[in-house]
N, C-alpha and C positions, 0 to 999 in steps of 0.2 A: 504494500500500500504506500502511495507517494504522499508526502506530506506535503501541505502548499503553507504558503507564506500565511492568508486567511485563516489557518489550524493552529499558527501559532500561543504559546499560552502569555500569561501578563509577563511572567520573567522569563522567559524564553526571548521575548520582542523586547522586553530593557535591555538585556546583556546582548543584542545583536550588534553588527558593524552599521553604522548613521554616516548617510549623506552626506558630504563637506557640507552643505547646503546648509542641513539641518545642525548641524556642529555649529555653523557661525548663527544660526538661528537660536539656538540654545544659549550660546553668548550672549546676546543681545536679550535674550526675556531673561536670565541673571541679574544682567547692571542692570534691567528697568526695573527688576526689584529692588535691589541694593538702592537705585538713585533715589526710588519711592517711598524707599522706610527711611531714607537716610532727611528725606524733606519731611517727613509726617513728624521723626522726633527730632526736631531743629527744636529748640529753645529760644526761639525768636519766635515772633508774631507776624505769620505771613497769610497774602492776601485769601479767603475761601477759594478762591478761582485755582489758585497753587496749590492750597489743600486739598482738593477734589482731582488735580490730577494729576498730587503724588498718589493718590487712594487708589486711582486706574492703574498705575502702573506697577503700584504695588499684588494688584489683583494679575493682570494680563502676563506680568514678569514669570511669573510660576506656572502659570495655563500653557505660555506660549515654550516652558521649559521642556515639560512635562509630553506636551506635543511632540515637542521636535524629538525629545529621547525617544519616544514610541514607535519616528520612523525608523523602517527596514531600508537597508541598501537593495535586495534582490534574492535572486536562487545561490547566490552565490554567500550570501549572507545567513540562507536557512541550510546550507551545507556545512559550514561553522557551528552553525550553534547544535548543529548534531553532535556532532564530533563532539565537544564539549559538554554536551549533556550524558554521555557514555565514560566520559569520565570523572561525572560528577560523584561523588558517596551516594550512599544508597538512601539515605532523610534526604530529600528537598522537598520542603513544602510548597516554596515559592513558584515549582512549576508542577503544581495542580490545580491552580487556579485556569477559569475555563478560558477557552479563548476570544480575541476580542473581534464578533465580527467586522467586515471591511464590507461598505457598501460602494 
């Protein structure tokens, strides 16, 4: 039975190989968190309008992170993470969680 990328489980698709793409995508929803908490606890008194979207970025930073880690590269990518899961120990929980469908 061939596995397809869409079978994959939640930790199966974290630990795969990402996209440059999604690499520097992952970068960037980081520092928009980092810049967005780093504006929420400022100790100065800054305008609502700054307030509201250090609040977005502090939200979108982690979504947009989160994202980009869950992209796969390819078939080339669910051939790694075979190999790697045959050499895992024999407890992983983290890859019994179901898989995530792809529409």
């Amino acid at each position: 039975m061939k596995k397809k990328i869409q079978e994959l489980t939640l930790g199966q698709r974290l630990s795969a190989k990402t996209l440059k793409f999604f690499k520097t995508l992952r970068t960037v929803g980081l520092c928009l968190a980092a810049a967005g908490g780093a504006v929420l606890s400022a100790s100065v008194t800054l305008p609502a309008a700054i307030v509201t979207v250090a609040g977005y970025m502090t939200v979108a930073g982690p979504v947009m992170t989160a994202v980009s880690q869950a992209a796969v590269e390819g078939e080339k990518s669910l051939k790694s993470i075979l190999k790697v899961k045959e050499r895992l120990p024999r407890w992983r929980p983290f890859l019994f969680l179901k898989p995530i469908p792809i529409t």
